[in-house]
C-alpha positions, 0 to 999 in steps of 0.5 A: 287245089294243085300239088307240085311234086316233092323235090328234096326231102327234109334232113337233119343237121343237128344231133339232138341227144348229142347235145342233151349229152353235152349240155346237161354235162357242162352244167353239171361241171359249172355247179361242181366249180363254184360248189355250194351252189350256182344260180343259173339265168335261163334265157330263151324260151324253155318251152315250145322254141321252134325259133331253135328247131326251125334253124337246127334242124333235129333240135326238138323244141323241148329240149331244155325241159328234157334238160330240166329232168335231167338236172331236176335231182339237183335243181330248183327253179325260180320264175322271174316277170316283171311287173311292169310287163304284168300291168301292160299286158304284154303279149307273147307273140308266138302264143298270143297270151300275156306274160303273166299267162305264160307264167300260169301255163310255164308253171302247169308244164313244169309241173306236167313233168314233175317239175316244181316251181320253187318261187315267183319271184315279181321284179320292179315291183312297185305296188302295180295293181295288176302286179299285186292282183297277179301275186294274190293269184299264185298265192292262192295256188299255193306257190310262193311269190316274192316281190323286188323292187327296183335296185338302188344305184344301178346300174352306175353306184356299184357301192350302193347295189351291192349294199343293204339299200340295193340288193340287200333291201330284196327278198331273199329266196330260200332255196334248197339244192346246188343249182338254181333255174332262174327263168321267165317270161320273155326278156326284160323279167329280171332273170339276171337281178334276181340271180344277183341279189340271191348272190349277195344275200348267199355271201353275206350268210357266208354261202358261196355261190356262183352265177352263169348264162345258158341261153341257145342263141347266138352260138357263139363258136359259129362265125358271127355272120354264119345263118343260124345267128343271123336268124337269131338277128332277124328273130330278134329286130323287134327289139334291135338286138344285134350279134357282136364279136365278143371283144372282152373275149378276144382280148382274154384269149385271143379267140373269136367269140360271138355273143350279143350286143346287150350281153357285151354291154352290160359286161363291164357293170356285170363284172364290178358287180361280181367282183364286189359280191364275191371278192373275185373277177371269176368271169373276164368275158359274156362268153366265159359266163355261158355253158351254151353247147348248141354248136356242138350239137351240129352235125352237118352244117350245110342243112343248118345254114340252109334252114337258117336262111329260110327262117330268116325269109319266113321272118321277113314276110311275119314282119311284113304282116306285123307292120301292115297290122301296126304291131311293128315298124318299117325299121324292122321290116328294113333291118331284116331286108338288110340280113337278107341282102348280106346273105344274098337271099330273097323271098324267092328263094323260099320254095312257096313264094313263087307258086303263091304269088302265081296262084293269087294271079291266077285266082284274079284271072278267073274271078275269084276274091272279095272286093278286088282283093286276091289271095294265092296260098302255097303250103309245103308238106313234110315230103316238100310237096307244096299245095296251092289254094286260090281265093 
């Protein structure tokens, strides 16, 4: 084992009370607009996202249940999943659990932190066995679990979503105070779904309610090719989503905008849809319906842009691994090499690449591995001191 001594200490580039500030405060403006009550889609992760923390460096990865508290007087919080995530089995990567796992162990920390649950809400729910056996599961803890199917029309027959055979045939979920947390495991839980049926059983009580967006990444006041949204790109090349100027935006206001290609596609759906709730275009944008303050938060940019460009390498060697074991394909390995070639970085230029690949050489030189298998390790301490292993 071989220490190379610390050559630049790590700094900060985010201000992460500054932010909490900020945050906490647009929310509160965007429930005191719409009044009775705003259904608020969280996106991302809102526990444990050291995706945020490793790109902005100072951004502490539990912010948003730090947020929570501060909004708990105000707020309750439904937790979407989709059945059909429940019934295969889909897995978390970062944790290596399955969604409806993460769900138990969200609630638990939710409630660690004196937050409650208000209710499960089971999206396309259609009477999946793992789905039904998942909901027995909550119910026997107490917590209540709702069930929705698949809305009628969508996303094309607006008439027949907004109707009582679309969202009107869902379960409505009583909530009690003037914002509503909806969140979930991972993509795809029906966060958005669920925040319209609750719309448009509101209105239809004569309730007036409202709908907005808080989710980190990308940070749409940042250049669309700026490293902290590139590193959201290559987090995201699994699943092929892609950052975009926001045209809706620039065309409303005359502003750039960053948003993402999922979020600006759907718009125009979204917006028929809104608009035939409440009786009124609120929102002539994705970026208009966020409350995202993380740009804000930056306090030197430089830090952030380097940590984004080393997330972006870090991601490009997971990926590697995860197309070796067939856990993804070669196009995602090529979509983040991409990245890095637009960016002008390499693999080099993360601090253990180099020293590890010389390692494993040396481990070679001297007889050491398993059946003509050689390993080198690198390891980079908190003070930037980098250790080396040979196997």
């Amino acid at each position: 084992m071989l220490e190379i001594p610390a050559t630049t200490p790590n700094r900060i580039g985010f201000d992460n009370q500054k932010y909490l500030a900020e945050q906490t405060a647009a929310i509160h403006e965007r429930v005191a607009e719409f009044g009775t009550k705003l259904y608020l889609e969280l996106g991302g992760k809102l526990v444990y996202d050291y995706h945020a923390s490793r790109v902005l460096p100072g951004f502490h990865p539990n912010v948003k249940m730090e947020l929570l508290r501060e909004l708990r007087d105000d707020a309750d919080i439904i937790l979407c999943i989709h059945a059909g995530d429940i019934e295969r089995r889909k897995i978390r990567a970062d944790f290596g659990i399955t969604y409806d796992a993460d769900a138990l162990k969200l609630i638990d920390d939710l409630k660690e932190q004196g937050l409650l649950v208000r209710a499960v809400v089971i999206t396309r729910f259609d009477n999946q066995p793992a789905a039904a056996a998942f909901k027995n599961k909550l119910e026997h803890r107490g917590v209540r679990v709702y069930t929705h199917r698949f809305t009628r029309g969508y996303p094309t027959e607006v008439d027949i979503v907004v109707s009582p055979e679309g969202y009107g045939a869902n379960e409505y979920v009583v909530t009690e105070k003037p914002l509503v947390v909806v969140t979930g495991p991972g993509p795809g839980s029906g966060k958005l779904a669920t925040c319209l049926s609750q719309m448009y059983h509101d209105h239809q009580r004569g309730v007036k309610s409202g709908y907005a967006k808080f989710e980190t990444f990308p940070i749409w006041n940042l250049p669309l090719k700026h490293p902290v949204n590139v590193a959201y790109e290559a987090a995201t090349a699994d699943i092929r989503d892609f950052n975009v100027v926001d045209p809706f935006h620039l065309e409303a206001s005359g502003s750039v905008a960053v948003n993402y290609n999922r979020d600006v596609e759907v718009f125009p759906v979204l917006r028929r849809i809104l608009t035939r709730i409440t009786g009124s275009p609120r929102y002539q944008s994705p970026t208009e319906m966020g409350v995202n303050r993380a740009g804000f938060g930056i306090t030197d940019d430089a830090v952030t842009q380097e940590a984004a460009c080393q997330e972006i390498i870090r991601r490009y060697f997971r990926y590697r691994c995860e197309h070796a074991m067939g856990f993804v394909d070669r196009e995602t390995v090529q979509k983040v090499e991409l990245l890095m070639n637009d960016l002008g970085i390499k693999p080099e230029n993360r601090a253990v690449v180099a020293p590890a690949r010389q390692a494993g050489v040396e481990a070679e030189a001297k007889g050491k591995g398993n059946e003509g298998i050689f390993c080198g390790t690198a390891m980079e301490l908190p003070d930037s001191t980098i250790i080396l292993i040979r196997a």
